[in-house]
Each structure stands twice: as structure tokens, then as C-alpha cells.
N, C-alpha and C positions, 0 to 999 in steps of 0.2 A: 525525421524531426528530432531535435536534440533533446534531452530527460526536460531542461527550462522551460523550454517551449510546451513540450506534453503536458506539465505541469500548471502552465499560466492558462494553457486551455482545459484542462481538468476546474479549473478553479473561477473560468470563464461561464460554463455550463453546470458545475455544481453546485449550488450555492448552501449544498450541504457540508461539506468539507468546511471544516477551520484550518486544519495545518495539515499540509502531506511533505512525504519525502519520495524519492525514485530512489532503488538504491541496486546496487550490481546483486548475484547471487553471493557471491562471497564477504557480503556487508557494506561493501564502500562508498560511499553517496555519490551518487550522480547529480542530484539537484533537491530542493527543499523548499519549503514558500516560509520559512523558518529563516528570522532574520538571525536567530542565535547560534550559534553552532552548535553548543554543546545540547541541546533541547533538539534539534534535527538527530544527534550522534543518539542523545536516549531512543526517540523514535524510531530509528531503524536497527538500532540493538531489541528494543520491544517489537516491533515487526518480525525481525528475524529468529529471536527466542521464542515468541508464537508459534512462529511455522516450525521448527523445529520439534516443541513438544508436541504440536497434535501432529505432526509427523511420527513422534514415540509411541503415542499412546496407541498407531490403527494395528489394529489385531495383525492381519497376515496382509498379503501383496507389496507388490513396489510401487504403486502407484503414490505419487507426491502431493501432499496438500495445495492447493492451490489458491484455495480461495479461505476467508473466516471473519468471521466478526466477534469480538470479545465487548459486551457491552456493561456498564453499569449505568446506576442512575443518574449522572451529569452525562452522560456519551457515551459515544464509540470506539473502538479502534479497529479498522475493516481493513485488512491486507488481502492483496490480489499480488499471486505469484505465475510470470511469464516465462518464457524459456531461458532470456538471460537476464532479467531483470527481474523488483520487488517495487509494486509501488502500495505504499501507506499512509493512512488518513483519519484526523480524527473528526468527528462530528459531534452534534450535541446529539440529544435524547432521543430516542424514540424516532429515528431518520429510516426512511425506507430500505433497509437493506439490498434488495435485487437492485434500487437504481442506484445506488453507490456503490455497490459492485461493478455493477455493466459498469459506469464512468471511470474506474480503478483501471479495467481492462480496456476499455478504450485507450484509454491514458499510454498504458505498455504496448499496445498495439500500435499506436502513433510510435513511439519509439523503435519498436521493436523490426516493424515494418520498412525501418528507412534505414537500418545499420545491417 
């Protein structure tokens, strides 16, 4: 399934999600429910800067962050990171974390699974 598709069905079954992005490892967007661009472009530079520093901060091993959620009091922003892809989302307040995780990773597995 292509990143659109993963997406329109991430957004089919979550009705937690307000705005996602899919996007490559290396930053570049594969698809958005973002009709803006440049608001899709901040989301996946905020996804990817995420993962990045709590990637900085783990003490020792190689193991790569894969999953996180960074919440304040209007929402969330939950990024699930796949072998070749990122997919990122925001929600509002207080949204069940493990089921918008599992749905992030669903999401990249539909993708992930057919390329």
C-alpha cells in the first residue's frame, strides 16, 4: 500500500489523529492529511528532531528510538519509527497513547509490508 493510502486508513480507524505525515528516514515526505505544505514540512522536521534528540539523550547501546509521544495541554505529537519510514501525528489532549501508537505502526506496516 502506498504512504496515501496507509494514511487515509490510519485516519479511517483513528479518530484520534488530527493531522499526520509519513515521511522517508532521511526527512522527505511520502504523504500528509495536511493540505498545507509548509505545516506538513514543520511536522516532519518536528517528528524527525524528536527522534533524533531522544535518540542523543539514551545513555549507552545502539538501539534506535522508535516510538514517543511528546504531550502538552492542547495534544500530542506521537511518532512511530519503522525500518524505512516515519509516521507522525497529532492529537488532542489526553488521547490514549498505546492505541495511537499501535495505529502509527499499523500505518508503516501497511506501507512497509508492500514496498
Amino acid at each position: 500500500m502506498d504512504a496515501a493510502e496507509a494514511l487515509t486508513d490510519l485516519t479511517d480507524v483513528s479518530a484520534q489523529v488530527r493531522e499526520a505525515v509519513v515521511l522517508e528516514q532521511n526527512g522527505a515526505i511520502l504523504a500528509s492529511t495536511l493540505d498545507d505544505d509548509d505545516r506538513a514540512r514543520r511536522l516532519a522536521d518536528a517528528a524527525r528532531a524528536a527522534l533524533d534528540a531522544a535518540g542523543a539523550i539514551r545513555a549507552t547501546g545502539s538501539a534506535r528510538v522508535t516510538a514517543l509521544e511528546a504531550a502538552t495541554r492542547s495534544g500530542s505529537l506521537f511518532v512511530a519509527a519503522g525500518k524505512d519510514a516515519v509516521c507522525a501525528a497529532t492529537t488532542g489532549p489526553d488521547e490514549p497513547s498505546g492505541l495511537v501508537l499501535y495505529d502509527l505502526r499499523a500505518c508503516l506496516r501497511s506501507i512497509e509490508d508492500d514496498g
